[in-house]
OpenMM code with the backbone's topology and positions (N, CA, C; nanometers):
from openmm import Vec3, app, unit

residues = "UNK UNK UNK UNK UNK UNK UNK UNK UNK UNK UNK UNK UNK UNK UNK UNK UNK UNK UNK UNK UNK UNK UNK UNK UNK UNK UNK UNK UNK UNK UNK UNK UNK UNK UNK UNK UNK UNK UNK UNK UNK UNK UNK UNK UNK UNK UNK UNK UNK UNK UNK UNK UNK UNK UNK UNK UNK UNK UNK UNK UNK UNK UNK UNK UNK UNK UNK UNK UNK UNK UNK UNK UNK UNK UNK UNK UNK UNK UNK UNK UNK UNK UNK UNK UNK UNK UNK UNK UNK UNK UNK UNK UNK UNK UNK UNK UNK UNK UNK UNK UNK UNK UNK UNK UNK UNK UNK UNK UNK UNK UNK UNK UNK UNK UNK UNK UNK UNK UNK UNK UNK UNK UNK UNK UNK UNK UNK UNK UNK UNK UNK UNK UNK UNK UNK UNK UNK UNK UNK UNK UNK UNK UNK UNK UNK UNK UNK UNK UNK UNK UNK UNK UNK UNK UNK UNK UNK UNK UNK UNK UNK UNK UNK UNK UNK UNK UNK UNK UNK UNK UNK UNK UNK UNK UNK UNK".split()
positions = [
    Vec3(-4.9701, 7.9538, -16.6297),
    Vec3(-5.0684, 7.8535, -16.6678),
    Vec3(-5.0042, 7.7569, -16.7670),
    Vec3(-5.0583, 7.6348, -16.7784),
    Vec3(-5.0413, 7.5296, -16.8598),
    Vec3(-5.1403, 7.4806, -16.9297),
    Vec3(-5.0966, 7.4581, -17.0555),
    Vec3(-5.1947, 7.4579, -17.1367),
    Vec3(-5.1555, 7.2835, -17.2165),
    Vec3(-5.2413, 7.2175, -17.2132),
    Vec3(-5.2511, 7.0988, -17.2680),
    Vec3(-5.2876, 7.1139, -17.4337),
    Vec3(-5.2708, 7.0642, -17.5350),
    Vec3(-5.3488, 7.0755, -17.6446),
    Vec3(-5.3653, 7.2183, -17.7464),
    Vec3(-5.2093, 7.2809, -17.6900),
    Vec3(-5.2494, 7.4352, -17.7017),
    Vec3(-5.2841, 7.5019, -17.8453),
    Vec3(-5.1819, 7.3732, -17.9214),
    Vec3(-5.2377, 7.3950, -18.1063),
    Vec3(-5.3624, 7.3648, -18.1288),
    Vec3(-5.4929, 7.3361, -18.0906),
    Vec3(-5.6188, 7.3381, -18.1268),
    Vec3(-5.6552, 7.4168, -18.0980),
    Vec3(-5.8155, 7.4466, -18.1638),
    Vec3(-5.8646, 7.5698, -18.1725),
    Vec3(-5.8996, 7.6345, -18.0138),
    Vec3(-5.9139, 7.5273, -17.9314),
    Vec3(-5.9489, 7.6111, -17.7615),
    Vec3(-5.8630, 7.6216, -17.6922),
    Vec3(-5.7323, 7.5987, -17.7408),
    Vec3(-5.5717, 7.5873, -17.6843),
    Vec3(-5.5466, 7.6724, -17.7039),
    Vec3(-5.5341, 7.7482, -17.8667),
    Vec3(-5.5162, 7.8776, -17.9007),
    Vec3(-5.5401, 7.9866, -17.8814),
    Vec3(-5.7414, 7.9607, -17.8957),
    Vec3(-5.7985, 8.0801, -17.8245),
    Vec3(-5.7457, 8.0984, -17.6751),
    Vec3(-5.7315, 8.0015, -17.6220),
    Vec3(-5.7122, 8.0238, -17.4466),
    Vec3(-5.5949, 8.0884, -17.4142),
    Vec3(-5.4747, 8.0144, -17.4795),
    Vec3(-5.3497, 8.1105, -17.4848),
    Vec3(-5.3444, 8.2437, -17.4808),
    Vec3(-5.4105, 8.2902, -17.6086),
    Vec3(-5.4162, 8.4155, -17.6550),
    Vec3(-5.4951, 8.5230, -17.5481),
    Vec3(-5.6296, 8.4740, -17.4951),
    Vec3(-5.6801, 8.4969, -17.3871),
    Vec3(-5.5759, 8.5497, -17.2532),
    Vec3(-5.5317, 8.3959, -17.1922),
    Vec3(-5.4483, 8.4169, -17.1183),
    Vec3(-5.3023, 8.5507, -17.1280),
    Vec3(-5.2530, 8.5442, -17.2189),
    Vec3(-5.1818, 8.6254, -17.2462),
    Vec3(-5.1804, 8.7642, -17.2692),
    Vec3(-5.3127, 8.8095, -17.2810),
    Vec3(-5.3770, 8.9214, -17.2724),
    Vec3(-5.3969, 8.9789, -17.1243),
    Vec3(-5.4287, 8.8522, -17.0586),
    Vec3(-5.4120, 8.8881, -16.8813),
    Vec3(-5.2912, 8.8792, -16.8100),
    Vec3(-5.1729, 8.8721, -16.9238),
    Vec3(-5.0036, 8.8677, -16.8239),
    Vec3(-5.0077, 8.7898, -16.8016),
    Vec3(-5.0407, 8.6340, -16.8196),
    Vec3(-5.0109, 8.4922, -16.7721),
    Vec3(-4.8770, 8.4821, -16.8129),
    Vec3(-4.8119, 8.3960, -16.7479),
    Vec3(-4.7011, 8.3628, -16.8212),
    Vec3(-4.7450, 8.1954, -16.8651),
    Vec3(-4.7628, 8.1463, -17.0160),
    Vec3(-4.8161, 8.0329, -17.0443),
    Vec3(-4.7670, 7.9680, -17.1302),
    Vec3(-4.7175, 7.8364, -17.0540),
    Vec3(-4.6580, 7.7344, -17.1271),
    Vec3(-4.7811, 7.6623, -17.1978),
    Vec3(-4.7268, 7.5969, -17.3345),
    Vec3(-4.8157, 7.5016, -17.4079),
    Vec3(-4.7442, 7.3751, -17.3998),
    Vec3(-4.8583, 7.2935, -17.4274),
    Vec3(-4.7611, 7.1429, -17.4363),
    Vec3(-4.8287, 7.0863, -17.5885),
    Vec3(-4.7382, 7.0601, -17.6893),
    Vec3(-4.7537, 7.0303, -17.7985),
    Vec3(-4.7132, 6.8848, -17.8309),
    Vec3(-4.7603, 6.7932, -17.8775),
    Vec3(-4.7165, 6.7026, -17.9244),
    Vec3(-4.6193, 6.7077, -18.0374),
    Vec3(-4.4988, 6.6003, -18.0626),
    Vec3(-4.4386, 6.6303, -18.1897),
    Vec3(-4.5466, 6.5193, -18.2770),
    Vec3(-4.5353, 6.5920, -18.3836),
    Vec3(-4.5969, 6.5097, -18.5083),
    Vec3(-4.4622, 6.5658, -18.6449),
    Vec3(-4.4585, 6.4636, -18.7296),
    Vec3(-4.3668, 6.5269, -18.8211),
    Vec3(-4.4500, 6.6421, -18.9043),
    Vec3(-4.5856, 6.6828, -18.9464),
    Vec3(-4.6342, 6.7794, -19.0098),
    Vec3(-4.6125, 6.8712, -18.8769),
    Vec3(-4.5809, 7.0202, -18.8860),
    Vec3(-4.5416, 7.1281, -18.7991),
    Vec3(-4.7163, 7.1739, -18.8207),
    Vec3(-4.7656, 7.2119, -18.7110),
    Vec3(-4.9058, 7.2335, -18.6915),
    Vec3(-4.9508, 7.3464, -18.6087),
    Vec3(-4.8604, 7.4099, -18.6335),
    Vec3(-4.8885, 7.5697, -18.5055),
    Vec3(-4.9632, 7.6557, -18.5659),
    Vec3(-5.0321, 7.6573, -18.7067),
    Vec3(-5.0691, 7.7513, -18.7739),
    Vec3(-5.1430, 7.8610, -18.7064),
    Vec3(-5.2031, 7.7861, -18.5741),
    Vec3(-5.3092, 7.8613, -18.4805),
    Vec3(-5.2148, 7.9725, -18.3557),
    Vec3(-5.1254, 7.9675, -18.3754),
    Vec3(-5.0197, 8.0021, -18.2853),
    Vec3(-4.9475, 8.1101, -18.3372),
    Vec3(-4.9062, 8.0872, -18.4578),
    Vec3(-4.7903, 8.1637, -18.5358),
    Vec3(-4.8300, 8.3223, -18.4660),
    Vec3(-4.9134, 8.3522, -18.4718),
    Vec3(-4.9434, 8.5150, -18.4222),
    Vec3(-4.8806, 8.5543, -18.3171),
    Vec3(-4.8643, 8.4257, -18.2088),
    Vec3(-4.8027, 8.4591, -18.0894),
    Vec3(-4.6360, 8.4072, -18.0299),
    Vec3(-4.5633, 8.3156, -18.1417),
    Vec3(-4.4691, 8.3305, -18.1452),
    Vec3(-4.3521, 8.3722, -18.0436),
    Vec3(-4.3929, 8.5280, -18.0968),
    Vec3(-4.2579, 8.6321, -18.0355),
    Vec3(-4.3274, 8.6372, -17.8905),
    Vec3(-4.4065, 8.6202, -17.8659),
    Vec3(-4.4486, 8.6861, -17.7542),
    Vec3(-4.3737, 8.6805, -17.6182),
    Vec3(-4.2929, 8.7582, -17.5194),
    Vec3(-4.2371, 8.6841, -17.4158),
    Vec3(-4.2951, 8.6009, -17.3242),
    Vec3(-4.3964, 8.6038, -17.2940),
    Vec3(-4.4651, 8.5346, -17.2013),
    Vec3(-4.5120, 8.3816, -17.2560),
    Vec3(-4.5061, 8.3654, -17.3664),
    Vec3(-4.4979, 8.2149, -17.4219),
    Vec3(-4.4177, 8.0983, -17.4287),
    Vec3(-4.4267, 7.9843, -17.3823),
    Vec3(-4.3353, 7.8940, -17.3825),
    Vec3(-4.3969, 7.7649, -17.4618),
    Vec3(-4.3384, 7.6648, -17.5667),
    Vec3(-4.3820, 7.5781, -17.5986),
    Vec3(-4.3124, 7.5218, -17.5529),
    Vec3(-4.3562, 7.3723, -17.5664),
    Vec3(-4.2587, 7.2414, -17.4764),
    Vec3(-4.3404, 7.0943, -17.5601),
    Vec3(-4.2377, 7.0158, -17.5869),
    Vec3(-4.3187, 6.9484, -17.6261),
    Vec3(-4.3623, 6.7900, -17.5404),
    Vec3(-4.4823, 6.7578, -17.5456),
    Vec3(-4.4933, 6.6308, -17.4325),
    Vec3(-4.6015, 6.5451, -17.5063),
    Vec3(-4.6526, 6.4555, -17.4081),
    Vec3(-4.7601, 6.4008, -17.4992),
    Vec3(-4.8192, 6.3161, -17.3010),
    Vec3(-4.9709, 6.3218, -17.3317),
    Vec3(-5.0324, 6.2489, -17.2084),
    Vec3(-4.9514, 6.1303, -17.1839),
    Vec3(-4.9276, 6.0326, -17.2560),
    Vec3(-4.9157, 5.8763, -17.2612),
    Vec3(-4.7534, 5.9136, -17.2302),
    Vec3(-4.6983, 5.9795, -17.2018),
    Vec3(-4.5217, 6.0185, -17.1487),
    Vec3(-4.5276, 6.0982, -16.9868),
    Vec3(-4.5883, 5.9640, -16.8973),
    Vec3(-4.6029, 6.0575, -16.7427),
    Vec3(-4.4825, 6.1021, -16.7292),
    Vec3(-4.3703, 6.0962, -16.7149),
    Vec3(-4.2051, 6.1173, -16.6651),
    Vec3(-4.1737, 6.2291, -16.7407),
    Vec3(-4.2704, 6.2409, -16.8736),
    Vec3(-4.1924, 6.4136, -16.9034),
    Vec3(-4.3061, 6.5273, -16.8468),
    Vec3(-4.4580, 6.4466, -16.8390),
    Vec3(-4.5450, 6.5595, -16.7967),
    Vec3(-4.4907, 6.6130, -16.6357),
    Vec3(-4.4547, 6.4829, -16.5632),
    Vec3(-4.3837, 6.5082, -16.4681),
    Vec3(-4.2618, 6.6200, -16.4375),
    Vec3(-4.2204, 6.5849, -16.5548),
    Vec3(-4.0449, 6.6960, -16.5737),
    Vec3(-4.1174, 6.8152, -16.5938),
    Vec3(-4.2153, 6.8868, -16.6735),
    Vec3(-4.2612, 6.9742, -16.7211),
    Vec3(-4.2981, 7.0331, -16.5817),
    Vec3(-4.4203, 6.9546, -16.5600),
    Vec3(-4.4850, 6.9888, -16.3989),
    Vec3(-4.3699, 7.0839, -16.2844),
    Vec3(-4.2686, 7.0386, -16.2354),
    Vec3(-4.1672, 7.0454, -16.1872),
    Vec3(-4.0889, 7.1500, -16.2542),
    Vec3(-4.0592, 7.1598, -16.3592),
    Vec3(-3.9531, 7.2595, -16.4230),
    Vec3(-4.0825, 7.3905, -16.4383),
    Vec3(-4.2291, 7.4218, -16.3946),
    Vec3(-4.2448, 7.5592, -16.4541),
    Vec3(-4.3541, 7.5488, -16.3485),
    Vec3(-4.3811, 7.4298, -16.2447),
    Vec3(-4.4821, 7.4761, -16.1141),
    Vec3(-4.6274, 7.5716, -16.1661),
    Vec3(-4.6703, 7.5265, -16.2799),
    Vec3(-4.8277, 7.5997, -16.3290),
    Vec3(-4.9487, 7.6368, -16.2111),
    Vec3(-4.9849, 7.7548, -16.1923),
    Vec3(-5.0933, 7.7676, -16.0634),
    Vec3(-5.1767, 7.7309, -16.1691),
    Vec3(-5.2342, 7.6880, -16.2813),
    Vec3(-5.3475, 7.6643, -16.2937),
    Vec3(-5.3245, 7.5693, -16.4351),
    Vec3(-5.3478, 7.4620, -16.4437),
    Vec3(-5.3382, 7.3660, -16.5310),
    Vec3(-5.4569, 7.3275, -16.6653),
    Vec3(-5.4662, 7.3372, -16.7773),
    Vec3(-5.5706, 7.3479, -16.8632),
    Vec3(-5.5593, 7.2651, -16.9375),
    Vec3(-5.6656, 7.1022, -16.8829),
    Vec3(-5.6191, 6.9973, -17.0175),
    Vec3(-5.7230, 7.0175, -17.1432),
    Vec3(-5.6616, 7.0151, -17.2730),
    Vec3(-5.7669, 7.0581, -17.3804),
    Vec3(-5.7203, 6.9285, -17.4339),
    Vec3(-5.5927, 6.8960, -17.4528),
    Vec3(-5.5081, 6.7664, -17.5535),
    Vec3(-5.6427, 6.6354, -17.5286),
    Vec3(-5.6411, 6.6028, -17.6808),
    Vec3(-5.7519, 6.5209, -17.7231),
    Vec3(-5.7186, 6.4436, -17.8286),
    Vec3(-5.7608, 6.3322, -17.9004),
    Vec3(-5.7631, 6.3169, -17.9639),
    Vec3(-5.9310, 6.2629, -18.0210),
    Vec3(-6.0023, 6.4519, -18.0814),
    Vec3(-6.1042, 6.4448, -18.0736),
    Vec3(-6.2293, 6.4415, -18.2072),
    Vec3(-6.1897, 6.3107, -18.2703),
    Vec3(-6.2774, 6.2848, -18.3813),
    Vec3(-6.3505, 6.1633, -18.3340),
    Vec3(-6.4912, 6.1199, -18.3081),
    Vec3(-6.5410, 6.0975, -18.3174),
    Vec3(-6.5726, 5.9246, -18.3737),
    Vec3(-6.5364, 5.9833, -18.5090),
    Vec3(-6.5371, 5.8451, -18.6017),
    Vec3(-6.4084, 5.7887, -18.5948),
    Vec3(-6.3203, 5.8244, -18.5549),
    Vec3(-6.1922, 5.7794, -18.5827),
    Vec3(-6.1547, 5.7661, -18.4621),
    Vec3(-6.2508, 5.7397, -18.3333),
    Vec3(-6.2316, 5.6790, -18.2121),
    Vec3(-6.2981, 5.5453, -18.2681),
    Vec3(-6.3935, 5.5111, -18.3261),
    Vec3(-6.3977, 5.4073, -18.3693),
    Vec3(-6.3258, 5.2739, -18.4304),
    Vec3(-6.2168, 5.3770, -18.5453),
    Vec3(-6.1415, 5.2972, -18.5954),
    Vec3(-5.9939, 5.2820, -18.4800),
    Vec3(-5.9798, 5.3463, -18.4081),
    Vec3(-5.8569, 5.3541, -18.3371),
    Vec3(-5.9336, 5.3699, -18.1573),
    Vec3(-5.9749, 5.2476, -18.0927),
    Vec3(-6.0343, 5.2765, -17.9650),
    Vec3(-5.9684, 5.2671, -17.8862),
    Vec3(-5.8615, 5.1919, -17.8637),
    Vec3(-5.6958, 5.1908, -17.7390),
    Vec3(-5.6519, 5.2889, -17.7448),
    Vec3(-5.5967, 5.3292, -17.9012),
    Vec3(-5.5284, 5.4744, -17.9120),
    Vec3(-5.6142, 5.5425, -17.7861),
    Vec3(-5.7193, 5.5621, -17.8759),
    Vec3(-5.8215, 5.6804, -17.7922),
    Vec3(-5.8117, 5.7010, -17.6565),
    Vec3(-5.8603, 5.5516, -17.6411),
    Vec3(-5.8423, 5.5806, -17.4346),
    Vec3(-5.7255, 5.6038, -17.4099),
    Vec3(-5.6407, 5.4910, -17.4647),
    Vec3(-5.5126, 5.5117, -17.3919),
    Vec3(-5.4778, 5.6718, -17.3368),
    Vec3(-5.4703, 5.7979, -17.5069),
    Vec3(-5.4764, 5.9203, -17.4608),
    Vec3(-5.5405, 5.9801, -17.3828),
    Vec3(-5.6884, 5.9640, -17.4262),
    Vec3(-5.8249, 6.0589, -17.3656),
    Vec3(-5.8000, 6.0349, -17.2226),
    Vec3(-5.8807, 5.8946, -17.1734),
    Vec3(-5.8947, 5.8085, -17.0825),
    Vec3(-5.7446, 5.8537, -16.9466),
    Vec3(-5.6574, 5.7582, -16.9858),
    Vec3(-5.5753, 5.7091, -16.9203),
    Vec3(-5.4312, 5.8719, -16.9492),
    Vec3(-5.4722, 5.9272, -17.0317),
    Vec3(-5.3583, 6.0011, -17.0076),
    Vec3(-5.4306, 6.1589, -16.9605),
    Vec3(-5.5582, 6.1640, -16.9009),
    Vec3(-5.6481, 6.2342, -16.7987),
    Vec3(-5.5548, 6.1819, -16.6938),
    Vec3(-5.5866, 6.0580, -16.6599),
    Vec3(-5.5324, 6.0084, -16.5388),
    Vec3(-5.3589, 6.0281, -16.5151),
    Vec3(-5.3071, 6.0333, -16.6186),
    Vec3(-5.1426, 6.0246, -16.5728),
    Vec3(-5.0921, 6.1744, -16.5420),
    Vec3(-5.2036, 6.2803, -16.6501),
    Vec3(-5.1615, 6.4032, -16.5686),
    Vec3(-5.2087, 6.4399, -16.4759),
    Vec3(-5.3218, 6.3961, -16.3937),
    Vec3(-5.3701, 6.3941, -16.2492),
    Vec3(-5.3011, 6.3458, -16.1730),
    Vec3(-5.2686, 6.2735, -16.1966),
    Vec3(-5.1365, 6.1660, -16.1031),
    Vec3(-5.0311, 6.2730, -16.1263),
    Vec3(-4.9807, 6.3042, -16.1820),
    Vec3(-4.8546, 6.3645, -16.1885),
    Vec3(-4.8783, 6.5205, -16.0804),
    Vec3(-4.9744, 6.5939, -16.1592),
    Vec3(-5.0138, 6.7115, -16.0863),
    Vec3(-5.0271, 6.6937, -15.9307),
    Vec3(-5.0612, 6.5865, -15.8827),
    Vec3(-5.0924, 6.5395, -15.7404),
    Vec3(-5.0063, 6.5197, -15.6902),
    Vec3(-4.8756, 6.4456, -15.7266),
    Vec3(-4.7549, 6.4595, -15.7039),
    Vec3(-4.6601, 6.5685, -15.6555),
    Vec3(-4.6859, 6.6225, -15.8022),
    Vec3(-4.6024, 6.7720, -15.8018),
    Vec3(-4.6370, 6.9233, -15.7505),
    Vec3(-4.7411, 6.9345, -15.8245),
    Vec3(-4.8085, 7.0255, -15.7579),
    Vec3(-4.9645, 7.0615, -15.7282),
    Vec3(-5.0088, 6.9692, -15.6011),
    Vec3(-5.1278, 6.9477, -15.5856),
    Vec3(-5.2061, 7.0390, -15.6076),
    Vec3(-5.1299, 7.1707, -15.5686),
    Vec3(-5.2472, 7.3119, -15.4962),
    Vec3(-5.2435, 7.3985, -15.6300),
    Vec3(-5.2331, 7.3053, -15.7876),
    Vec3(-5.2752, 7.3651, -15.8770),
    Vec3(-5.4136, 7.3478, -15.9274),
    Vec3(-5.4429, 7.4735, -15.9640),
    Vec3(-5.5989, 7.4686, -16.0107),
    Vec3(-5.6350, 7.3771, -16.1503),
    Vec3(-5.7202, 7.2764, -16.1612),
    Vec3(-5.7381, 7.1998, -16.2813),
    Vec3(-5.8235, 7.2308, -16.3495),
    Vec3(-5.8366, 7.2261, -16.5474),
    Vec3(-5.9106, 7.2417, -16.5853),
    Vec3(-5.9520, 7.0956, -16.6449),
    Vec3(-6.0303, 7.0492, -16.6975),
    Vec3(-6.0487, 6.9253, -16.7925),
    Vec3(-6.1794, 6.9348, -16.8576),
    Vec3(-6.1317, 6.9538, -17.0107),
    Vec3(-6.2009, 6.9984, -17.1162),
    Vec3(-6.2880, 6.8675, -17.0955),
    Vec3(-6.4486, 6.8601, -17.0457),
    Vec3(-6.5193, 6.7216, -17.0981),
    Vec3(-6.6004, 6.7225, -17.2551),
    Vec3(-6.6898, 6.6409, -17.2627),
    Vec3(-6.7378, 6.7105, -17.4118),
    Vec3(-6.8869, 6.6353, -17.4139),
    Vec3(-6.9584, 6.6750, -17.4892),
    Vec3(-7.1291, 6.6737, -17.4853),
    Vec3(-7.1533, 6.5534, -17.5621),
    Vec3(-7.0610, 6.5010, -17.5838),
    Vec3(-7.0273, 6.3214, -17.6730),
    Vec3(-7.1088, 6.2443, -17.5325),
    Vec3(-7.0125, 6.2911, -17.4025),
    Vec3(-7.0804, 6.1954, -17.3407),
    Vec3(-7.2185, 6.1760, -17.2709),
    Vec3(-7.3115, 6.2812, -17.3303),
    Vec3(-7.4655, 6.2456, -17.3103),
    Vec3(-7.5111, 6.1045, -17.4089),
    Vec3(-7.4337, 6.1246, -17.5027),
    Vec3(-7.4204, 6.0414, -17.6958),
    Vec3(-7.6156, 6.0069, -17.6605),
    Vec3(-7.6614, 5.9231, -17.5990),
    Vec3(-7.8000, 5.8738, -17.6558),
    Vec3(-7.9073, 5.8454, -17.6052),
    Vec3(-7.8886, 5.9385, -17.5021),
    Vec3(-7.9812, 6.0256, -17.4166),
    Vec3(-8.0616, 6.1241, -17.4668),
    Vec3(-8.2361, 6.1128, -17.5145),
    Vec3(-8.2733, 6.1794, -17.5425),
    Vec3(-8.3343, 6.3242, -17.4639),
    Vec3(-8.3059, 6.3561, -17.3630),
    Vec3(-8.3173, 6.4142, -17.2273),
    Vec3(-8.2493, 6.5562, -17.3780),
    Vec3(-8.3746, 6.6610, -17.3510),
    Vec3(-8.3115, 6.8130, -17.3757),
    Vec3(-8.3818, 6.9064, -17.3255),
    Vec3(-8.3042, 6.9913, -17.2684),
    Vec3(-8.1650, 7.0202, -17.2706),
    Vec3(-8.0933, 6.9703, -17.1759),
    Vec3(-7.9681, 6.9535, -17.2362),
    Vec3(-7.8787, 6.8830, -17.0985),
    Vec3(-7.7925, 6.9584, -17.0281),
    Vec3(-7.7730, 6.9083, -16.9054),
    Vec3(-7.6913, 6.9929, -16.8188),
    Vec3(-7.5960, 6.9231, -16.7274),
    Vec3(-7.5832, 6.9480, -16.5969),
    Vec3(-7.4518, 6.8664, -16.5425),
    Vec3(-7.4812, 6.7461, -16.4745),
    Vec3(-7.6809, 6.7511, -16.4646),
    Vec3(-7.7110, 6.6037, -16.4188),
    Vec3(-7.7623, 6.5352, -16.4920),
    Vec3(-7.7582, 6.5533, -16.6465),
    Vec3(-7.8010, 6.4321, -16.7311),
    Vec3(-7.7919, 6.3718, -16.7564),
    Vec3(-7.7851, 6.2183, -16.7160),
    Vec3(-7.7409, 6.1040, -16.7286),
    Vec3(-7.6536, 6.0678, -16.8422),
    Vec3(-7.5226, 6.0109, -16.8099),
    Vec3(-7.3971, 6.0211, -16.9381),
    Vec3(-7.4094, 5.8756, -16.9755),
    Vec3(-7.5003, 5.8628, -17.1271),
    Vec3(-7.4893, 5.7342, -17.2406),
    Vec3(-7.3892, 5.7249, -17.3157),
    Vec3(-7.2652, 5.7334, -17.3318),
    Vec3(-7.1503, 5.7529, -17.4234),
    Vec3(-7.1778, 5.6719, -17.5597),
    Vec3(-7.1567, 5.6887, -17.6536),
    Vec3(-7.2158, 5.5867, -17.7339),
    Vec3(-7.0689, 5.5844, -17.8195),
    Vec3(-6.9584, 5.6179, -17.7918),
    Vec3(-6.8233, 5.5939, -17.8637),
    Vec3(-6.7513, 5.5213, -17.7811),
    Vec3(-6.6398, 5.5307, -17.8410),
    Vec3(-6.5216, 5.4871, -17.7629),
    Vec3(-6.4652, 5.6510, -17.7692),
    Vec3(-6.4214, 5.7421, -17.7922),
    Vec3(-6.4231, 5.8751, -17.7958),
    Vec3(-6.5207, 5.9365, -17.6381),
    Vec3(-6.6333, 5.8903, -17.6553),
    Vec3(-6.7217, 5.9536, -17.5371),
    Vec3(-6.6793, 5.8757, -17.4131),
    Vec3(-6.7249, 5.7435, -17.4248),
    Vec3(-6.6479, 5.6507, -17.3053),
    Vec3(-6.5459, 5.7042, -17.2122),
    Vec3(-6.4241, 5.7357, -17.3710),
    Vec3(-6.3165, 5.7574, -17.2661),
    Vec3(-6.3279, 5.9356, -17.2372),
    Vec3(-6.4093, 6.0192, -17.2658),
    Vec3(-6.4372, 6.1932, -17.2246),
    Vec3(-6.4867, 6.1369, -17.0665),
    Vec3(-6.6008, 6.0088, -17.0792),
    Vec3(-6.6063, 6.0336, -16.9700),
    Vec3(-6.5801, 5.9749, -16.8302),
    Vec3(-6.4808, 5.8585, -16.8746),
    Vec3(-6.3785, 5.8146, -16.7827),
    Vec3(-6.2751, 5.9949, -16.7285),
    Vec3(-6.2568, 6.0173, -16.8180),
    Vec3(-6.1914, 6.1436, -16.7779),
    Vec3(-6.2671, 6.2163, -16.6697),
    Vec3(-6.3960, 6.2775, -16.6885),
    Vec3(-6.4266, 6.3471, -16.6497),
    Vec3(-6.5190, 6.2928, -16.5305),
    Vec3(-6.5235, 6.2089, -16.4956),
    Vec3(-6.5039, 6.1081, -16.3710),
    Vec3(-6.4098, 6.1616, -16.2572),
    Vec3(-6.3039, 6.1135, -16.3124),
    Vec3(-6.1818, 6.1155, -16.2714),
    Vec3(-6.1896, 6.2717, -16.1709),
    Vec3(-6.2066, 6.3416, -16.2608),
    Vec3(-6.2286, 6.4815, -16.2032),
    Vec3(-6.3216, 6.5386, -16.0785),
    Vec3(-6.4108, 6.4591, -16.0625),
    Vec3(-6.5217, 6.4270, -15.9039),
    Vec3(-6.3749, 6.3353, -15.8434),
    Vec3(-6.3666, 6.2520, -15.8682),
    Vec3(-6.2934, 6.1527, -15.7696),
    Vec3(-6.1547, 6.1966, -15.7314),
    Vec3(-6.0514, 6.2935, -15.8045),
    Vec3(-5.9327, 6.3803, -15.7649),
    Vec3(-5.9887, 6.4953, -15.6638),
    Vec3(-6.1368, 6.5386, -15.6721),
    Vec3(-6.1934, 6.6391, -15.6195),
    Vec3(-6.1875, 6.5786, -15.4516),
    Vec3(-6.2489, 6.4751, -15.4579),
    Vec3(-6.3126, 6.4296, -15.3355),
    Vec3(-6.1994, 6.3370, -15.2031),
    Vec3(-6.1234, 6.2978, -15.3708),
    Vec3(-6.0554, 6.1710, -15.2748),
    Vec3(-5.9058, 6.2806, -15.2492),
    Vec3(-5.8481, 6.3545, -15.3070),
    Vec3(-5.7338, 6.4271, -15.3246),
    Vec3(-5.7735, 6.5643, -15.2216),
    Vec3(-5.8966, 6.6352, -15.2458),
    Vec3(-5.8999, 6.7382, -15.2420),
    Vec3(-5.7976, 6.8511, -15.3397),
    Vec3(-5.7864, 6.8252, -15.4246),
    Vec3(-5.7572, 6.8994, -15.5052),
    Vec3(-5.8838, 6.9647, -15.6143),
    Vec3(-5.8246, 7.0987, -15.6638),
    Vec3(-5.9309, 7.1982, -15.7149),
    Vec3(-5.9044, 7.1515, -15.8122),
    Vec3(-6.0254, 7.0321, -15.8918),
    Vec3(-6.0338, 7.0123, -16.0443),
    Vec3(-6.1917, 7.0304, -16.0945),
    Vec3(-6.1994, 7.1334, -16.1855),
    Vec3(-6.3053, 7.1652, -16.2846),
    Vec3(-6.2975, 7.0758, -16.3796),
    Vec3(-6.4218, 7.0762, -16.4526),
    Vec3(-6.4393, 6.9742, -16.5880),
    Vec3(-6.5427, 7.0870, -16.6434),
    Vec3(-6.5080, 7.0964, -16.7489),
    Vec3(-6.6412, 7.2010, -16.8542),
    Vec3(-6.6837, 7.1270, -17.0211),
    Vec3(-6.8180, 7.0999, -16.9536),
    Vec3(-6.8748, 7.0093, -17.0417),
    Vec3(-6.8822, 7.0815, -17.1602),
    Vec3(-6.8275, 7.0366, -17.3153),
    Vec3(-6.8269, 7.1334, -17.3986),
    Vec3(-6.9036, 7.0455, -17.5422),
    Vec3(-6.9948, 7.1776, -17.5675),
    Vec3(-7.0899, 7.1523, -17.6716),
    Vec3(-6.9882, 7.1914, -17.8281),
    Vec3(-7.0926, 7.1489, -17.9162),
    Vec3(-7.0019, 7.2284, -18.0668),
    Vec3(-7.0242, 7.3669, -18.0271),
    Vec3(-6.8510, 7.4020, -18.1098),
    Vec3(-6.8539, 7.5726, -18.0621),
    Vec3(-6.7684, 7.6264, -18.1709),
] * unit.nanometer
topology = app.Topology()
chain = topology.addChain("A")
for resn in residues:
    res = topology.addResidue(resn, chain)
    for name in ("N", "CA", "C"):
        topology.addAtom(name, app.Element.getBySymbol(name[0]), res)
């Protein structure tokens, strides 16, 4: 498995998860100059762990990655997921959220279609819809640039489904 985003808190847990079931699971970490694995350190030694580092907005290395470790099941979590600070930074945002959904779909389709997809969506994009409780047909009001681009993403994920036939999930995720 491949794990997108694996230093956040649902990257970590999932790893750790996974690894408990004999996965063999690569992470894909962004470099940042602060070292940020704190969520990780436990698993380290583990043999079945691989870090690598990539970033959405770099198709040609998600590509290289894709290719060098053939993942049966692909898990995008990588976000850049604050809220308010999609506000102050809204290109950033999509560019990642948005458009780098799309470059690892593209890539995966490429490389290895007949992998299973995950794509973390998020409950941002109901934003201002008073409709409760919500579920998978509640009309999506995005009210960010953060939600916008969750749900350009998670778009994307019906339309790789339909137009590709490829197996892509989206799991709409509440605070947790």
């Amino acid at each position: 498995a491949m794990i997108t985003g694996i230093t956040g808190q649902d990257g970590s847990y999932l790893a750790e998860f996974l690894l408990q079931k004999k996965y063999k699971v690569v992470g894909i970490k962004r470099r940042t100059s602060l070292i940020s694995t704190n969520r990780l350190d436990h698993l380290f030694d583990h043999p079945n762990l691989i870090l690598e580092y990539g970033n959405l907005n770099d198709s040609g290395n998600m590509h290289r990655l894709l290719i060098k470790y053939q993942p049966d099941e692909i898990y995008n979590l990588a976000a850049q997921s604050h809220v308010r600070v999609s506000f102050e930074t809204p290109e950033e945002t999509a560019e990642f959220v948005a458009l780098g959904a799309l470059r690892l779909f593209e890539a995966i389709r490429n490389v290895c279609p007949n992998s299973r997809v995950y794509q973390a969506s998020s409950s941002e994009m109901f934003g201002d819809n008073p409709e409760h409780p919500q579920n998978e047909t509640t009309r999506l009001m995005p009210a960010s640039p953060y939600a916008c681009s969750k749900t350009f993403a998670h778009n994307l994920c019906r339309n790789y489904r339909q137009s590709y036939n490829m197996h892509v999930s989206s799991g709409i995720l509440f605070n947790h």
